[in-house]
mmCIF file of the N, C-alpha and C atoms, coordinates in Angstrom:
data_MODEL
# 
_entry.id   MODEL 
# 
loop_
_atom_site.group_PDB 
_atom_site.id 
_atom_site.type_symbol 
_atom_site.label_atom_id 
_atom_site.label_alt_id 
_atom_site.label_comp_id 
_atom_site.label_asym_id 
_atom_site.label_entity_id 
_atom_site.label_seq_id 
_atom_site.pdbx_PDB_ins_code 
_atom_site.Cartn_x 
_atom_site.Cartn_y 
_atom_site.Cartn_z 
_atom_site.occupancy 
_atom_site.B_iso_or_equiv 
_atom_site.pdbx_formal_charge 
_atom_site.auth_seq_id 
_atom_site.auth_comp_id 
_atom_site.auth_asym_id 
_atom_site.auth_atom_id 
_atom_site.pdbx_PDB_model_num 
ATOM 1   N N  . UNK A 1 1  ? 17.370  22.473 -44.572 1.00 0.00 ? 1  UNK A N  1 
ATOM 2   C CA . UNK A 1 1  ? 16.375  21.572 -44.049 1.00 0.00 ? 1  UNK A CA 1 
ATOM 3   C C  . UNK A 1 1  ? 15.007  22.038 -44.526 1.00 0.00 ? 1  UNK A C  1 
ATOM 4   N N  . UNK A 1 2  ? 14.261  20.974 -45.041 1.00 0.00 ? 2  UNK A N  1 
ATOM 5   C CA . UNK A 1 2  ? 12.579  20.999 -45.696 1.00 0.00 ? 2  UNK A CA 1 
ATOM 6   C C  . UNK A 1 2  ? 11.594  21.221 -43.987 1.00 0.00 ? 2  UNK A C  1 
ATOM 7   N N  . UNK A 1 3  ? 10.922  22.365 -44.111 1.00 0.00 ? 3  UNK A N  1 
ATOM 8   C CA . UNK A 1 3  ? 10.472  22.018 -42.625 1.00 0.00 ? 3  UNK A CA 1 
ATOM 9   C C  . UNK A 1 3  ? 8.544   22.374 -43.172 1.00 0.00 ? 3  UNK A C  1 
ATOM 10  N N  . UNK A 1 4  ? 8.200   21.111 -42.921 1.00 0.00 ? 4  UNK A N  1 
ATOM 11  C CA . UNK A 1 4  ? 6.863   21.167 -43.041 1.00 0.00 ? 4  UNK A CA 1 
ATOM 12  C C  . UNK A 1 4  ? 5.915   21.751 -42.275 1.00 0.00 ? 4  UNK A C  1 
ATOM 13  N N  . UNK A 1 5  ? 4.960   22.939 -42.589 1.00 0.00 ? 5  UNK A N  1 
ATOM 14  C CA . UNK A 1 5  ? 4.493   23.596 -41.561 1.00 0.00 ? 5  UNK A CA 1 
ATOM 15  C C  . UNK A 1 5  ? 2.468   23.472 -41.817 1.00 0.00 ? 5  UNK A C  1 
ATOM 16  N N  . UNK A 1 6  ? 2.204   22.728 -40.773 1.00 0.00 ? 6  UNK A N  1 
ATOM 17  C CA . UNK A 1 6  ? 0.600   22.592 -40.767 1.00 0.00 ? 6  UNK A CA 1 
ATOM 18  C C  . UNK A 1 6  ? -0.296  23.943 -39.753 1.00 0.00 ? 6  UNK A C  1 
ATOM 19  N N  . UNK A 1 7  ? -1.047  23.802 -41.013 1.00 0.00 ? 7  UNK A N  1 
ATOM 20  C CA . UNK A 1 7  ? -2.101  25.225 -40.153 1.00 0.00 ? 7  UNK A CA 1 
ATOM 21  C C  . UNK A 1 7  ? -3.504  24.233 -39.687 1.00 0.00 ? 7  UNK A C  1 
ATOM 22  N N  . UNK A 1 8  ? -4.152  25.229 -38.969 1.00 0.00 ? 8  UNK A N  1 
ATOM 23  C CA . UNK A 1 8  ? -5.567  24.308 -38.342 1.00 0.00 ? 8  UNK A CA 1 
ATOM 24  C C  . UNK A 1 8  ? -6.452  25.586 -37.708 1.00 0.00 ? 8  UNK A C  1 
ATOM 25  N N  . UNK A 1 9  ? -7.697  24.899 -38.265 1.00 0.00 ? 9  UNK A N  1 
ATOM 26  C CA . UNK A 1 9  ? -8.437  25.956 -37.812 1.00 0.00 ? 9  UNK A CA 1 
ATOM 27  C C  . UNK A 1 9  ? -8.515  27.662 -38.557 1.00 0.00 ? 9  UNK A C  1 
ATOM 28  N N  . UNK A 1 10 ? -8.772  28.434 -37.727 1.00 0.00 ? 10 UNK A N  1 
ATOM 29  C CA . UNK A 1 10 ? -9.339  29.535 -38.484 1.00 0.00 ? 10 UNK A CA 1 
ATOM 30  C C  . UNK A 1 10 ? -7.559  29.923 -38.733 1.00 0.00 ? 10 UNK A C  1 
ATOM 31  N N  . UNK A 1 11 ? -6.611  29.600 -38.395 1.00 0.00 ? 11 UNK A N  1 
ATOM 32  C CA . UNK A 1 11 ? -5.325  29.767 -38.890 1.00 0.00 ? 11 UNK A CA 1 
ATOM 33  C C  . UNK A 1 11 ? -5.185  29.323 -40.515 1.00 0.00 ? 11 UNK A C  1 
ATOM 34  N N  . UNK A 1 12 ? -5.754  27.680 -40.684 1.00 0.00 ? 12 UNK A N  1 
ATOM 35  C CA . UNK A 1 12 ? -6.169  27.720 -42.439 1.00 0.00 ? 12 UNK A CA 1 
ATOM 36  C C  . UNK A 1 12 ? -6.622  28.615 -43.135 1.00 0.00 ? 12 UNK A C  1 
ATOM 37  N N  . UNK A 1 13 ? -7.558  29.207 -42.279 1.00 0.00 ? 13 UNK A N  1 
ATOM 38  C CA . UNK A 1 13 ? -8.543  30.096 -42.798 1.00 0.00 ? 13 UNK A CA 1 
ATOM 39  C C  . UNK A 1 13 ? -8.203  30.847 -43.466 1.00 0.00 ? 13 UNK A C  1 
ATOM 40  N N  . UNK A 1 14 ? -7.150  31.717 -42.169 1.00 0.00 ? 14 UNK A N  1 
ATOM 41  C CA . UNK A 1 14 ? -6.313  32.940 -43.236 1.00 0.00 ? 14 UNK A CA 1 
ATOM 42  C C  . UNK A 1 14 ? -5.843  32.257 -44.094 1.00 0.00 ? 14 UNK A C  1 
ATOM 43  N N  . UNK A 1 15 ? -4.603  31.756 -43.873 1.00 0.00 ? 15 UNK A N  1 
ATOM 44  C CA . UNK A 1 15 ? -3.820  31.289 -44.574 1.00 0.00 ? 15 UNK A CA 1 
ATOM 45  C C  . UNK A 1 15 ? -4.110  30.919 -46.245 1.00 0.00 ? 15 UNK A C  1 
ATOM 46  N N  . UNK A 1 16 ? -5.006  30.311 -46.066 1.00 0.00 ? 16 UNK A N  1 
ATOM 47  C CA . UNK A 1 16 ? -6.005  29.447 -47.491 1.00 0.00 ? 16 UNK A CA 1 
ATOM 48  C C  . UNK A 1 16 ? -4.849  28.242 -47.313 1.00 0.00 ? 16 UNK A C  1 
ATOM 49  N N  . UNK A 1 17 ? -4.215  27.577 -46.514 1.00 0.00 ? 17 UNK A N  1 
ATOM 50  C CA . UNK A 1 17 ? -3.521  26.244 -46.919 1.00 0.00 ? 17 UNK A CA 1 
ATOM 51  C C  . UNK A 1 17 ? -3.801  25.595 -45.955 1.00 0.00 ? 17 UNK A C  1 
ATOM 52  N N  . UNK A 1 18 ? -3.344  23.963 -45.789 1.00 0.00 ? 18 UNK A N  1 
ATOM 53  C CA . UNK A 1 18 ? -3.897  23.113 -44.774 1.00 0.00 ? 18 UNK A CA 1 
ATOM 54  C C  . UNK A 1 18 ? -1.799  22.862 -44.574 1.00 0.00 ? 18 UNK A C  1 
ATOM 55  N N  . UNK A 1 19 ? -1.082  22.940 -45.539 1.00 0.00 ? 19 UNK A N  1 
ATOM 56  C CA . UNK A 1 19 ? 0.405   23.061 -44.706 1.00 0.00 ? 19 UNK A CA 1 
ATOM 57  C C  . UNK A 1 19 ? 0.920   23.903 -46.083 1.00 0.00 ? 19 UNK A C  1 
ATOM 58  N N  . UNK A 1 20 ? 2.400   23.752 -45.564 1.00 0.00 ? 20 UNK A N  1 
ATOM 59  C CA . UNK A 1 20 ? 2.958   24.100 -46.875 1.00 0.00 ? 20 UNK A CA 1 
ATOM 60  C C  . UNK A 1 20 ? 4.434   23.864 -46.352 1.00 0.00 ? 20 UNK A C  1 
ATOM 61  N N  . UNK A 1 21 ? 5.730   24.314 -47.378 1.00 0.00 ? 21 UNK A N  1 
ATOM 62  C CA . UNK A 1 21 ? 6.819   23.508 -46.643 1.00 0.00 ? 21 UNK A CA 1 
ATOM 63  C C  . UNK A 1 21 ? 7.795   25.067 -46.659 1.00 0.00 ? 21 UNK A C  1 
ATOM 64  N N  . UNK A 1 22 ? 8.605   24.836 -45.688 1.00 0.00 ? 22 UNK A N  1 
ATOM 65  C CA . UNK A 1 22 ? 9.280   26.505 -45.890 1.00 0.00 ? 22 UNK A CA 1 
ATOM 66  C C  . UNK A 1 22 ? 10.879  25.929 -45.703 1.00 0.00 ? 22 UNK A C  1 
ATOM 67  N N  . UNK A 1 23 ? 12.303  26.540 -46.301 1.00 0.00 ? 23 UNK A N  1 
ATOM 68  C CA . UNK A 1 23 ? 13.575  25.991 -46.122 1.00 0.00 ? 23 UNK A CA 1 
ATOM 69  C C  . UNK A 1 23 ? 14.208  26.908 -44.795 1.00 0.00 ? 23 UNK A C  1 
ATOM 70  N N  . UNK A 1 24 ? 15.214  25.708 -44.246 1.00 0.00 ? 24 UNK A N  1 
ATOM 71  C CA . UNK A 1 24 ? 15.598  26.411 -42.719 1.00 0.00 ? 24 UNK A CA 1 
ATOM 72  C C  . UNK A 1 24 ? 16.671  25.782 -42.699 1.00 0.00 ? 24 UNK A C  1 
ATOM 73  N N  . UNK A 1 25 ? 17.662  26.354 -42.165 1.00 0.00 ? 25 UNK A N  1 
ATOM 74  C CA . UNK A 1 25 ? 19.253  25.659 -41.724 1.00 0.00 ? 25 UNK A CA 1 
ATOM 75  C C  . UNK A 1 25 ? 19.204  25.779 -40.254 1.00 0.00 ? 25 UNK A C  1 
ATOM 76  N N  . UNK A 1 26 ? 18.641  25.678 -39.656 1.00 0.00 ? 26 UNK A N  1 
ATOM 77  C CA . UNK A 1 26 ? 18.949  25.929 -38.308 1.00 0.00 ? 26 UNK A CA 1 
ATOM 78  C C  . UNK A 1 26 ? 18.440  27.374 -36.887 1.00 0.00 ? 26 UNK A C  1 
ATOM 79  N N  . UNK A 1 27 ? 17.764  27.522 -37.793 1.00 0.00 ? 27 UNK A N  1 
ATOM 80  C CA . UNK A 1 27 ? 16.668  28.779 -37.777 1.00 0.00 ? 27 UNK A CA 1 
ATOM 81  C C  . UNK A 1 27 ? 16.337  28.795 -36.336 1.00 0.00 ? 27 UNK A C  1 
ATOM 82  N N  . UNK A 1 28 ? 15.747  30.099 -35.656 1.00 0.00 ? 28 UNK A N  1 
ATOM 83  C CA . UNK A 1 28 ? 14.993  29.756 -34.394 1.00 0.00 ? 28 UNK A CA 1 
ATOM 84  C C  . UNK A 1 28 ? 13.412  30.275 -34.796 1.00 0.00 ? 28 UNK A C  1 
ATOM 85  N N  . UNK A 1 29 ? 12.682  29.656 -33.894 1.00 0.00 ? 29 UNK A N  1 
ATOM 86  C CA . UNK A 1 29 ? 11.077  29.296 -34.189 1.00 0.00 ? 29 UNK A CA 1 
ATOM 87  C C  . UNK A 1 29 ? 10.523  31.026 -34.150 1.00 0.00 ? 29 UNK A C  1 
ATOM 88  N N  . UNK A 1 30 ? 11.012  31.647 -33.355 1.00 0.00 ? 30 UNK A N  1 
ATOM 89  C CA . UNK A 1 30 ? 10.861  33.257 -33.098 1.00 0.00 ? 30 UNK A CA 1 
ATOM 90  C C  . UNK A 1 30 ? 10.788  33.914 -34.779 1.00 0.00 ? 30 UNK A C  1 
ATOM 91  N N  . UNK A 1 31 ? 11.983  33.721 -35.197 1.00 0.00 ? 31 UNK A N  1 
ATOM 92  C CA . UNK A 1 31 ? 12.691  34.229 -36.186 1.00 0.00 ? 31 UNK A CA 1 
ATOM 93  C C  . UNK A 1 31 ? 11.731  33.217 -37.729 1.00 0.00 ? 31 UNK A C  1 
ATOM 94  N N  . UNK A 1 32 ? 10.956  32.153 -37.922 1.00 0.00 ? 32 UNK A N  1 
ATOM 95  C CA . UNK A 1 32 ? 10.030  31.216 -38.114 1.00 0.00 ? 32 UNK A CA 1 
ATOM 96  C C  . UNK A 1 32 ? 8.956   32.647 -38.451 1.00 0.00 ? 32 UNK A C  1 
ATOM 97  N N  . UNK A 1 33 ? 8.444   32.498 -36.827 1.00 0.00 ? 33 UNK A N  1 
ATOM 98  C CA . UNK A 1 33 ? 7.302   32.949 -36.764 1.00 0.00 ? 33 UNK A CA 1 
ATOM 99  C C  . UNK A 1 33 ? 6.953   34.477 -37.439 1.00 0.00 ? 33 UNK A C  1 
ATOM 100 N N  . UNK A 1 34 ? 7.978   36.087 -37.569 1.00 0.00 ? 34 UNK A N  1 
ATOM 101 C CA . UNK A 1 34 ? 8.327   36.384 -38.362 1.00 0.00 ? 34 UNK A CA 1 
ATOM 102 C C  . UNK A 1 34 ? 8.079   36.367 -39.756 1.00 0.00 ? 34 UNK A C  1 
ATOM 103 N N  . UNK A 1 35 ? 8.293   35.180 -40.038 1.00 0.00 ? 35 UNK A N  1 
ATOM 104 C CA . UNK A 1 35 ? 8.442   35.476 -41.643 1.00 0.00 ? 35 UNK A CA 1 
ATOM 105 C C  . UNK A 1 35 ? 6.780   35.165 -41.592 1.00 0.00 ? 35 UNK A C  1 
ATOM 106 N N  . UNK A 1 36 ? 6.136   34.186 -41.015 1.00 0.00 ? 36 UNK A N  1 
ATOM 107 C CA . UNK A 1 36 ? 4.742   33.835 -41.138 1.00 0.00 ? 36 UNK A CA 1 
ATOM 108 C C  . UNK A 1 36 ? 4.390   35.003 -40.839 1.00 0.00 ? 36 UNK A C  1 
ATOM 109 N N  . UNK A 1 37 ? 4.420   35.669 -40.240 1.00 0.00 ? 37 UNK A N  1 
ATOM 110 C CA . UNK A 1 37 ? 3.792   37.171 -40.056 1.00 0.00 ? 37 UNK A CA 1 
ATOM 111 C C  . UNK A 1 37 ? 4.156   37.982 -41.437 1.00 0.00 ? 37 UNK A C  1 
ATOM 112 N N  . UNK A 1 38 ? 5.112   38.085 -41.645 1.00 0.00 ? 38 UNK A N  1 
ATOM 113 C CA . UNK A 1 38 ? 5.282   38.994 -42.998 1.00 0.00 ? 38 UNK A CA 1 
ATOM 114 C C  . UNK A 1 38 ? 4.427   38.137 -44.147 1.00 0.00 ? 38 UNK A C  1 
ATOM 115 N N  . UNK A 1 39 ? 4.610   36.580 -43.938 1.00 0.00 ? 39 UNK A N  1 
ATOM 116 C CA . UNK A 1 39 ? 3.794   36.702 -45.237 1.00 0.00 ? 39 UNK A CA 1 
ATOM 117 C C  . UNK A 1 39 ? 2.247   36.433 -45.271 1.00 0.00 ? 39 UNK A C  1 
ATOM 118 N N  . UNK A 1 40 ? 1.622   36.283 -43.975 1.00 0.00 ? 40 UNK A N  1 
ATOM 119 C CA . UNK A 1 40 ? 0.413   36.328 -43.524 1.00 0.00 ? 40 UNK A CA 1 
ATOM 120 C C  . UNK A 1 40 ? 0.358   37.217 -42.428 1.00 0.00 ? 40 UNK A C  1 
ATOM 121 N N  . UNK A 1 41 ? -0.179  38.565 -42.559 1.00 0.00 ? 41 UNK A N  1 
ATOM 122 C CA . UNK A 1 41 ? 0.165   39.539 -41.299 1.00 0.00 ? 41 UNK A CA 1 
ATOM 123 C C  . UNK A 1 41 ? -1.477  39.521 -40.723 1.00 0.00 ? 41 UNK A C  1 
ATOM 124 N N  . UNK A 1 42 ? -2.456  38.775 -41.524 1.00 0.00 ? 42 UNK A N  1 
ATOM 125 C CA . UNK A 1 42 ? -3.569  38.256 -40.510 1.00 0.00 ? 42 UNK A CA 1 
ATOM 126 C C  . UNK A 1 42 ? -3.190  37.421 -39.269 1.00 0.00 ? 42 UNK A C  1 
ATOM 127 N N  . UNK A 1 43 ? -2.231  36.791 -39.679 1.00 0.00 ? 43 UNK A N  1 
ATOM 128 C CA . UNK A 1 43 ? -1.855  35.933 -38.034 1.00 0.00 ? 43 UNK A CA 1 
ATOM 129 C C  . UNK A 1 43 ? -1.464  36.394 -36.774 1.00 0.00 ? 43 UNK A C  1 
ATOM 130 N N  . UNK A 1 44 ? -1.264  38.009 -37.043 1.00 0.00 ? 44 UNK A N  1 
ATOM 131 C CA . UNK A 1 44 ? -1.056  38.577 -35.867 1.00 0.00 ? 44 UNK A CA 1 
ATOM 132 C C  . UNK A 1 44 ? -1.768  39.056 -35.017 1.00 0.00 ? 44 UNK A C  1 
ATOM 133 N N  . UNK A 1 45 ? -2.727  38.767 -35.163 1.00 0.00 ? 45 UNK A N  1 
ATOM 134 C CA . UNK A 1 45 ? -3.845  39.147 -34.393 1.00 0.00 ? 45 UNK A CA 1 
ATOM 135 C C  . UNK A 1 45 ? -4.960  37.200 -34.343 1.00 0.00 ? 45 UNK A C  1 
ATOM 136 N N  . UNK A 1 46 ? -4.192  36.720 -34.290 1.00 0.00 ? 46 UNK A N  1 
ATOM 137 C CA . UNK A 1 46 ? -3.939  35.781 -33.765 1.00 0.00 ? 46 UNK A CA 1 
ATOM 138 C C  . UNK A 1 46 ? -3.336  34.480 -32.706 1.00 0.00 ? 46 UNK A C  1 
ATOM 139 N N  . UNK A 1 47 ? -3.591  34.173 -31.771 1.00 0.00 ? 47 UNK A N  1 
ATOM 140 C CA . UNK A 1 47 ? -3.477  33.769 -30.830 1.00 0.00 ? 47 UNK A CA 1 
ATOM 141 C C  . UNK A 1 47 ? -3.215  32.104 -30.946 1.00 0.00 ? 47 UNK A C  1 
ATOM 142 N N  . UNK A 1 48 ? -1.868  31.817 -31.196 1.00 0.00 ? 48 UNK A N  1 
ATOM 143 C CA . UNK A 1 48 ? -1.875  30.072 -31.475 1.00 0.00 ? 48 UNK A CA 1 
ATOM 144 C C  . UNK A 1 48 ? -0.785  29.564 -30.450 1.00 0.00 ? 48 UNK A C  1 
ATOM 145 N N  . UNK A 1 49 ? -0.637  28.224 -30.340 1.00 0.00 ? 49 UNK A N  1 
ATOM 146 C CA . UNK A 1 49 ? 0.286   27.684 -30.251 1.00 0.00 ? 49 UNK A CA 1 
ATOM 147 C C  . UNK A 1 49 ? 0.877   26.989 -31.215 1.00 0.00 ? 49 UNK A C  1 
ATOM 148 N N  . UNK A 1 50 ? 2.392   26.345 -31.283 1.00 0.00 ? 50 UNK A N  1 
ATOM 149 C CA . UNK A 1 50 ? 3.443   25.803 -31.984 1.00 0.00 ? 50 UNK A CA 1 
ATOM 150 C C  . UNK A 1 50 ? 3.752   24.261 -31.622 1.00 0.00 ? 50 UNK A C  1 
ATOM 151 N N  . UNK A 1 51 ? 3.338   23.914 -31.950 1.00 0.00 ? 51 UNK A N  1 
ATOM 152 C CA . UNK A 1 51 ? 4.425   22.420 -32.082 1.00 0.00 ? 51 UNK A CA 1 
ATOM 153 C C  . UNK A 1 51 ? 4.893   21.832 -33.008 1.00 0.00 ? 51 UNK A C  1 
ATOM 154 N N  . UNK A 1 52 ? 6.405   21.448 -32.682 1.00 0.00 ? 52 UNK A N  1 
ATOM 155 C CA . UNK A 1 52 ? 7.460   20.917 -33.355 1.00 0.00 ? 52 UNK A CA 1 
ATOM 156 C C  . UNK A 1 52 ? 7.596   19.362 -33.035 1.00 0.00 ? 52 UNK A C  1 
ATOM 157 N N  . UNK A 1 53 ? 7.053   18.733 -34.148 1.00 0.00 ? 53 UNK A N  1 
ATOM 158 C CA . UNK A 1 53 ? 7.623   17.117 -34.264 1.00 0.00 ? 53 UNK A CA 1 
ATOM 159 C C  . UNK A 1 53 ? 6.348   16.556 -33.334 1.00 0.00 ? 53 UNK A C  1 
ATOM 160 N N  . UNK A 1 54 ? 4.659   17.238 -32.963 1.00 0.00 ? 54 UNK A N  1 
ATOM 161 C CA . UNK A 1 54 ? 3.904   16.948 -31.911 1.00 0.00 ? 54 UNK A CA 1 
ATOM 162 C C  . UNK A 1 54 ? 4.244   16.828 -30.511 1.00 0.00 ? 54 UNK A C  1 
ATOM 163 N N  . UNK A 1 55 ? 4.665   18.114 -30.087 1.00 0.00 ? 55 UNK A N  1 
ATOM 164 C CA . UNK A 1 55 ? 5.042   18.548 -29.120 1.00 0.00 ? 55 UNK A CA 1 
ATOM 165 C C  . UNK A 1 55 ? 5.072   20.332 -29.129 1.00 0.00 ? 55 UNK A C  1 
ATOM 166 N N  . UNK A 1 56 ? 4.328   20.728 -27.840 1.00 0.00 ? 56 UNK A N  1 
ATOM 167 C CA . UNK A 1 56 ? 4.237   22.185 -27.653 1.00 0.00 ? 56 UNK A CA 1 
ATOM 168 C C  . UNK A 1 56 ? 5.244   22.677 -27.653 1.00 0.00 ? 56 UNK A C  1 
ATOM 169 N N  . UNK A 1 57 ? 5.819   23.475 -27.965 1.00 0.00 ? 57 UNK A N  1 
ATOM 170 C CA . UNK A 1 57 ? 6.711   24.512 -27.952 1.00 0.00 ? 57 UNK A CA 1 
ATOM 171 C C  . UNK A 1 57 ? 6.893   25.772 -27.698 1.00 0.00 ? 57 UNK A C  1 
ATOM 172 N N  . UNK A 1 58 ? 8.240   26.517 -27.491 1.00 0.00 ? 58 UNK A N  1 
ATOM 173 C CA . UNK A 1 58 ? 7.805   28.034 -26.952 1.00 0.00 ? 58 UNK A CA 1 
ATOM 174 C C  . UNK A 1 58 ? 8.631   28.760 -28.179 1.00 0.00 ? 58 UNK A C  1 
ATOM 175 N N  . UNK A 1 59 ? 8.596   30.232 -28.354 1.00 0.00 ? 59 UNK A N  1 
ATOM 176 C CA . UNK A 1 59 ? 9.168   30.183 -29.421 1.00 0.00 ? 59 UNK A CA 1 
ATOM 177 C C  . UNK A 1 59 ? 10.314  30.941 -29.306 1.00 0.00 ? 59 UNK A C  1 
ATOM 178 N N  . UNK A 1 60 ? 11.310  30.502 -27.849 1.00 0.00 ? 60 UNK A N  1 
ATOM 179 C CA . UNK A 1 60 ? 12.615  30.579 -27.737 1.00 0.00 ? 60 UNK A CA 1 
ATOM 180 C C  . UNK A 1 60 ? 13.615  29.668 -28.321 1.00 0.00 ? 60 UNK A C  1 
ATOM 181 N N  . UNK A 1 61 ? 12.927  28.411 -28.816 1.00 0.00 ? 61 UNK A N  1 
ATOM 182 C CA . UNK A 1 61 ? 13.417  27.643 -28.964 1.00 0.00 ? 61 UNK A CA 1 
ATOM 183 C C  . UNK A 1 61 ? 14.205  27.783 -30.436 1.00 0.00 ? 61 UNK A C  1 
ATOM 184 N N  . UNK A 1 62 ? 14.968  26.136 -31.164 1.00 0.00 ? 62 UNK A N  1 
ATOM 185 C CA . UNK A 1 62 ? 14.903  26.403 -32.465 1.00 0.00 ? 62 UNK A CA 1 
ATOM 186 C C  . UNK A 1 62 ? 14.326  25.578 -33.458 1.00 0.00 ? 62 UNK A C  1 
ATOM 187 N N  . UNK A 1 63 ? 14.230  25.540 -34.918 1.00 0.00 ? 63 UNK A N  1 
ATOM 188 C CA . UNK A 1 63 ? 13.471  24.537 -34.923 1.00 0.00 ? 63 UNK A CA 1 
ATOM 189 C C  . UNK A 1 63 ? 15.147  23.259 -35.380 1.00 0.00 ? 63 UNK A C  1 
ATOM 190 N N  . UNK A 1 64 ? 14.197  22.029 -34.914 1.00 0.00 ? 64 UNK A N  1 
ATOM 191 C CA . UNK A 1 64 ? 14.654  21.151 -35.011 1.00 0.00 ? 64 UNK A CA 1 
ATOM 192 C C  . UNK A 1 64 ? 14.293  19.646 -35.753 1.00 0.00 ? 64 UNK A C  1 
ATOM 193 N N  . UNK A 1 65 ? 12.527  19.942 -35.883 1.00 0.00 ? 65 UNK A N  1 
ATOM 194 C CA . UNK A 1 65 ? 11.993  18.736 -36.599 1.00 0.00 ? 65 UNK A CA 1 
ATOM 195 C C  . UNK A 1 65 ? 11.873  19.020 -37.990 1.00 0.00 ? 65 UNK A C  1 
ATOM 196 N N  . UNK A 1 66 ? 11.204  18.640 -38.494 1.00 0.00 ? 66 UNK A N  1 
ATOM 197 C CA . UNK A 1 66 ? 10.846  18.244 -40.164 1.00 0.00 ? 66 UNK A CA 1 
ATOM 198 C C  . UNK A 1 66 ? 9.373   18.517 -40.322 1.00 0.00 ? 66 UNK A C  1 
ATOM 199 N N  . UNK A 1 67 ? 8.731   18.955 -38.699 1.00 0.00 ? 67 UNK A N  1 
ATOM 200 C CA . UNK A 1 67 ? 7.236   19.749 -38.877 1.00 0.00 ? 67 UNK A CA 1 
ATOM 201 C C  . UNK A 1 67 ? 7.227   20.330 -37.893 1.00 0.00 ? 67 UNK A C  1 
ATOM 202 N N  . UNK A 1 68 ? 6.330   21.523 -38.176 1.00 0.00 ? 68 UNK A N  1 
ATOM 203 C CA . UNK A 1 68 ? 5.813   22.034 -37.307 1.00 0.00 ? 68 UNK A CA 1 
ATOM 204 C C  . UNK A 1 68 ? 4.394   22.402 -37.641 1.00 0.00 ? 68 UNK A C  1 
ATOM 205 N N  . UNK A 1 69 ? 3.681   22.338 -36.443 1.00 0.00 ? 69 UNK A N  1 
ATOM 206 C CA . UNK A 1 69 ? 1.943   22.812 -36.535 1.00 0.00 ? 69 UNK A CA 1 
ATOM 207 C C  . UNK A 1 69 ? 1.347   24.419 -35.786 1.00 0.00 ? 69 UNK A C  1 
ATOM 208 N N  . UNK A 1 70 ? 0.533   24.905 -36.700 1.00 0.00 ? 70 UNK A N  1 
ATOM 209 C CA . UNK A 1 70 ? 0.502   26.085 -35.764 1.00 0.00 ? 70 UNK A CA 1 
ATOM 210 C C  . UNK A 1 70 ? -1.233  26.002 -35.225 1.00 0.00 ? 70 UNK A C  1 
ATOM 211 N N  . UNK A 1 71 ? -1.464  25.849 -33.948 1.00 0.00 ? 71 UNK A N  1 
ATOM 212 C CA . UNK A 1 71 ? -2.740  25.627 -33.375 1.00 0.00 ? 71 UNK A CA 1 
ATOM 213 C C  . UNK A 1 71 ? -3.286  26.345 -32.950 1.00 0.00 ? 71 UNK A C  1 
ATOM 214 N N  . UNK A 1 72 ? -4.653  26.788 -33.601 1.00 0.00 ? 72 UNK A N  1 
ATOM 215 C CA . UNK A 1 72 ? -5.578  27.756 -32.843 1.00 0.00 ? 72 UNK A CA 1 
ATOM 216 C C  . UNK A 1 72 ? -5.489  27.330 -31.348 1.00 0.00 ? 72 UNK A C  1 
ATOM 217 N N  . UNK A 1 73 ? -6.142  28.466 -30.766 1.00 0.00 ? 73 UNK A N  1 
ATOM 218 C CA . UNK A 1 73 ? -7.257  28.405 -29.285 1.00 0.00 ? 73 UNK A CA 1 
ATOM 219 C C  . UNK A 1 73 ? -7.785  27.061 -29.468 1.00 0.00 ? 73 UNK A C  1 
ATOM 220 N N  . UNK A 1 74 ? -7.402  26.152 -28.231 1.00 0.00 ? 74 UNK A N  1 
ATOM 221 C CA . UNK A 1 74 ? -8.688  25.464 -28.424 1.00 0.00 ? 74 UNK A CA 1 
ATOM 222 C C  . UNK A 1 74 ? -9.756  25.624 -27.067 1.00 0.00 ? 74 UNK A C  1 
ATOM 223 N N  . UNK A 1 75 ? -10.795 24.666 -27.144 1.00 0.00 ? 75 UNK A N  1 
ATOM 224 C CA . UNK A 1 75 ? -12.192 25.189 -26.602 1.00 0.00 ? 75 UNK A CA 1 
ATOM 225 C C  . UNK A 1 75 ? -12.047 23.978 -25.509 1.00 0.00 ? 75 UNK A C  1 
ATOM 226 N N  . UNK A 1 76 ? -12.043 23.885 -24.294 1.00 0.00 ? 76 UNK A N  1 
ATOM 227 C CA . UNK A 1 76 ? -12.343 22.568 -23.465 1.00 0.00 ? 76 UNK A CA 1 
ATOM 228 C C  . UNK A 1 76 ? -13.736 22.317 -23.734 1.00 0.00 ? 76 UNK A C  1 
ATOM 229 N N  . UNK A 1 77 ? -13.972 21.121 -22.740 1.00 0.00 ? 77 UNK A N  1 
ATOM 230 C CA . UNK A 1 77 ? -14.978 20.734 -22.987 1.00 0.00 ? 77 UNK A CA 1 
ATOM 231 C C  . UNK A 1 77 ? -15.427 19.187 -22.161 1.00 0.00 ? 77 UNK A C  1 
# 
């Protein structure tokens, strides 16, 4: 499975991408998050949330959509 993954915010930042696409058979989002750490280990000292398919997520879960977004802090207001 093609699983499209969008960054936002100072998460682009590191990153230098606005998405990019990563391959998954059935993967869990934990095990996801992981590899984004190995291959951006600025994100760990980072504080985001996940959603899969536009919906929050926790990252017990697995993935199941065709995207996922990783979301800074945001600021109320």
């Amino acid at each position: 499975m093609e699983v499209t993954v969008k960054y936002f915010g100072q998460i682009a930042e590191i990153t230098q991408k606005k998405e990019e696409t990563f391959s998954y058979s059935d993967g869990l989002i934990s095990e996801f998050i992981e590899e984004v750490y190995e291959k951006y280990p600025g994100l760990r000292s980072v504080n985001f949330k996940i959603a899969q398919s536009q919906q929050l997520i926790s990252t017990e879960g697995k993935i199941t959509g065709e995207e996922l977004a990783l979301l800074p802090p945001f600021a109320g207001g």
